[in-house]
N, C-alpha and C positions, 0 to 999 in steps of 0.2 A: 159673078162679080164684074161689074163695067171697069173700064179700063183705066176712067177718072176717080173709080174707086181703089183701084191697086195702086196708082199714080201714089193719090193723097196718102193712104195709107202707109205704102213706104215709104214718104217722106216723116210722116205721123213716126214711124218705127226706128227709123234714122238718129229724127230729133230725141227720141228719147233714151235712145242706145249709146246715144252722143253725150246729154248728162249724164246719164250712169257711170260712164268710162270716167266722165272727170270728174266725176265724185268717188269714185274706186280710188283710179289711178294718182289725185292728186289731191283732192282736197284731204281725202281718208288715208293715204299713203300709211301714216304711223297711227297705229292701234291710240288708243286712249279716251281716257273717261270722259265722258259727254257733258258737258256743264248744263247748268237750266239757261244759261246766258246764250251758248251757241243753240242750244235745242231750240229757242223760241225763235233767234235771227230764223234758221231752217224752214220752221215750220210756218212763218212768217213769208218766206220766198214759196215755199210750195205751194202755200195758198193765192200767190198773189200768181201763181203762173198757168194755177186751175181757173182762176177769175179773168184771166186774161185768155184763156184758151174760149172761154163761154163770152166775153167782146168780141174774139173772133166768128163766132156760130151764128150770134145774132147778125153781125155781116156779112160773113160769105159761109155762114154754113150749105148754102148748095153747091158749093165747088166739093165737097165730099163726096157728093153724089151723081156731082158733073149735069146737073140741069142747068140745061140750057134753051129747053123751049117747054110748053103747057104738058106737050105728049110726056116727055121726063118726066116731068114734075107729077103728073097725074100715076104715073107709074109705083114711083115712093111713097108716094102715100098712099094707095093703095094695099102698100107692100106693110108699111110702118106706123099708118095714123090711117084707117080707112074712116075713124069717126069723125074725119077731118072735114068742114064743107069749104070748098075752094068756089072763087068763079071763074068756071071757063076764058071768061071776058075780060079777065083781070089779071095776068100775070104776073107784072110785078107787085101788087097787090098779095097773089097768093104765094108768092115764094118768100114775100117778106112773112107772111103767116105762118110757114112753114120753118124759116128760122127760128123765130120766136120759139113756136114750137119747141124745136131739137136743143135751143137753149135753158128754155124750162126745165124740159126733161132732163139733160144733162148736168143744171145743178140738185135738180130733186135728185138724181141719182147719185152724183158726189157728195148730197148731206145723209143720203140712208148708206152709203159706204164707209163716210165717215164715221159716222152714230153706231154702226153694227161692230166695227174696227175697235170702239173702246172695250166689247170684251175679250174682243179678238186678242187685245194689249193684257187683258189683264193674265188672258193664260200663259205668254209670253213672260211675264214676270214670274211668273210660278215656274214654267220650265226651266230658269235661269237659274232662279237660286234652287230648286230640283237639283239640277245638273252641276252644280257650284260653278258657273263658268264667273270668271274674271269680270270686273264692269268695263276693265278696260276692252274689254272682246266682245264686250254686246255688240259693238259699231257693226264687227268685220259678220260676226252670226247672223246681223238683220241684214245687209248688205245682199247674203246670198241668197237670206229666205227671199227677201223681196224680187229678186233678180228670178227666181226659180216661181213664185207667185206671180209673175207678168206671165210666163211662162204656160202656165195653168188657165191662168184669164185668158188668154188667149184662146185656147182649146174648148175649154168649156163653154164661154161662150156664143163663139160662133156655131161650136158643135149644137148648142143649145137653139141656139136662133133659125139653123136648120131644123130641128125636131117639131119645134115652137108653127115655123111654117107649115109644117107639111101635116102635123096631129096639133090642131090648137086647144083640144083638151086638155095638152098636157096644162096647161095653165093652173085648171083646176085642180090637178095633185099639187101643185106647188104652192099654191093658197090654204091647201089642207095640212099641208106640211108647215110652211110658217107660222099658221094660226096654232098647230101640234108646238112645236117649238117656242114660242112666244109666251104659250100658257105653261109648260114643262119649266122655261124660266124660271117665271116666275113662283113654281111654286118654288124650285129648288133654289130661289134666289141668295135664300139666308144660309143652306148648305158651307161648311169649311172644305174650302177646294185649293187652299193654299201651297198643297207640296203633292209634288206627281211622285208614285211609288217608282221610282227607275230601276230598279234591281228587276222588279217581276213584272215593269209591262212590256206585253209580245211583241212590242215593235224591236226595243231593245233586246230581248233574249234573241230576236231573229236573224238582227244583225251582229251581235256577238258570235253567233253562232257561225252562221257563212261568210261574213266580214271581220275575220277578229284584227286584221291588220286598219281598220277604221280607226282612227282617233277621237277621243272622247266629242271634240268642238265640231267636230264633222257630224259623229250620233244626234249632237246638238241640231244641225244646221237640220238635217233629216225630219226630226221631230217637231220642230219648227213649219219646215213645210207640210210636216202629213197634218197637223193642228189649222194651215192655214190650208189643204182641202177639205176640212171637214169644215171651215169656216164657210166656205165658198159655196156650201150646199146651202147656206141659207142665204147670203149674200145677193149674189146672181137673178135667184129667181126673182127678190125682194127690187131689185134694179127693174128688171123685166115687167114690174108693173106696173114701171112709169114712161117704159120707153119700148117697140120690138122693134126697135133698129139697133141691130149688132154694133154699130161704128158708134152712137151715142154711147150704149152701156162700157163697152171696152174706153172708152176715151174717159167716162166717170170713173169707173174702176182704177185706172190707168193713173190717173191724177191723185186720187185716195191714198191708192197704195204708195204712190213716193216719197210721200209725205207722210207715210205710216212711222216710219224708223225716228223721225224726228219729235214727231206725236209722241211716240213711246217715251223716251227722252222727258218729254214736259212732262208727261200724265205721271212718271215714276214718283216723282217727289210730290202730288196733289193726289194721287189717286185717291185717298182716304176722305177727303173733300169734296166727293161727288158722289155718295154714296144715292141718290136718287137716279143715277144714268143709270145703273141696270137694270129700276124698273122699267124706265124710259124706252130702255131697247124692247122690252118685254112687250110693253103699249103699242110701240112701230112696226115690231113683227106679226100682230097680232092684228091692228090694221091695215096692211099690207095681205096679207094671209086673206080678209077676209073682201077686200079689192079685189082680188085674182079670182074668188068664189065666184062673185058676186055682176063679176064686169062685162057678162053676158044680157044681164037684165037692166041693169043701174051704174054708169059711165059717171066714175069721178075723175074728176079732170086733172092734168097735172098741176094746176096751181094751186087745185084743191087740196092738192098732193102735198105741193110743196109751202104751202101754211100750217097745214097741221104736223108734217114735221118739224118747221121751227117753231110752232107752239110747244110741240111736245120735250125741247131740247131746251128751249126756254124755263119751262116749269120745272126740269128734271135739275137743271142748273141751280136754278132760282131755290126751290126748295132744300136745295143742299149746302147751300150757303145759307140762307135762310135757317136751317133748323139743322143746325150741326147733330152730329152723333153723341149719345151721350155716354162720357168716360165710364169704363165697367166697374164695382168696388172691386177689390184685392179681396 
């Protein structure tokens, strides 16, 4: 790691550690129920400070990586875009190319976080009324899942971006996995998944068992996070085929996830109104899955990338408004 990378980075980690605390310590101070009026202001700011983080990339996203002359620059992309053609003779030419670049990438990869995140919400709703916890206490539960899921992004995908470098195969298990997953969706799409058994599954009898002094909202918080590592295992790789620059994926991620708790919030009271996003994730994992296959022989680009996911977010929308679900007789 260069030393303009540990720089930016921990200021990168600063800034975000720095919201958290004042959204803990003072915006969230007292528990309570989340209106759809404050949910949307939220998710309204989250968005507007991932969009502003992706103005910053396209202008200095090389202070990330601390290029400062051809030899740097030639270095990263090698490392992160080798499909890249730069001209030697061209500098700032190619470092503006290279922005562009890392900002494509970084919102393709903030719209498949986002997009994969709605079912992520939906089992989230399920664990909640599962577990009866209070509405007023969703706020302080998502607070720490997400706080414990920055946590997790972190590890996994730098650990990841190490693997990724050194066995670039691994690519293709994870193309084979999301395309596994995307098809498994789908078929189980219409499946009733509405209530977690909590009596008898092993996560809970394990921690009753060796934690009996845990508290219910705690077992909560637990089960929340082990739901969002097993979310992570499709997520990640799904990222990674738009970007293998660790500091993009982590930074889409990053942005996603803040903005998850606020997300949840809206999507509670609409869920039922989009009953086409779950195919939609089904279609994205499943072109993604077959990208990673494929991107040894056949290089789709990230714009190419990031049109057919708002195609695909568009349709999955459009159709569900469009053709509402129809009421069941009694």
């Amino acid at each position: 790691m260069h030393y303009s990378e540990i720089i930016f980075f921990g200021c990168f980690i600063a800034f975000i550690v720095g919201i958290l605390l004042v959204d803990l310590l003072v915006i969230d101070k007292e528990a309570h129920e989340v209106s759809m009026k404050e949910a949307g202001t939220w998710t309204a700011v989250w968005i507007t400070l991932a969009l502003a983080f992706s103005a910053f990339l396209w202008f200095h996203g090389d202070l990330v990586h601390g290029i400062h002359n051809m030899s740097d620059l030639q270095l990263v992309v090698s490392r992160y875009a080798d499909h890249m053609k730069i001209n030697p003779n061209d500098f700032e030419g190619s470092v503006q190319m290279y922005r562009q670049h890392m900002t494509i990438s970084y919102i393709t990869g903030y719209l498949i976080e986002k997009t994969l995140s709605v079912d992520n919400l939906f089992v989230m709703m399920m664990i909640f009324t599962s577990f009866g916890v209070k509405k007023k206490d969703y706020q302080r539960v998502l607070n720490w899942g997400i706080l414990g899921a920055i946590v997790m992004r972190f590890i996994f995908i730098f650990l990841g971006a190490a693997v990724i470098r050194r066995f670039d195969w691994i690519l293709i298990i994870f193309g084979g996995f999301l395309l596994y997953s995307g098809v498994k969706m789908f078929i189980d799409r219409n499946k009733d998944e509405s209530h977690v058994d909590v009596e008898h599954h092993p996560i809970v009898k394990l921690l009753r068992k060796y934690f009996p002094f845990i508290s219910p909202l705690m077992v909560t918080v637990i089960f929340i996070e082990f739901s969002d590592l097993i979310f992570a295992f499709d997520s990640i790789p799904a990222v990674f085929s738009v970007s293998l620059d660790p500091y993009v994926v982590f930074f889409s991620n990053i942005f996603a996830i803040l903005g998850l708790r606020a997300m949840f919030f809206l999507l509670a009271g609409v869920a039922d109104r989009f009953r086409y996003l779950k195919p939609g994730v089904c279609v994205l994992l499943v072109f993604i899955g077959v990208k990673l296959l494929i991107h040894k022989y056949v290089e789709i680009g990230t714009i190419e990338s990031l049109i057919f996911i708002l195609a695909v977010l568009t349709v999955s929308i459009g159709l569900s408004l469009v053709i509402p679900e129809k009421k069941k007789l009694q």
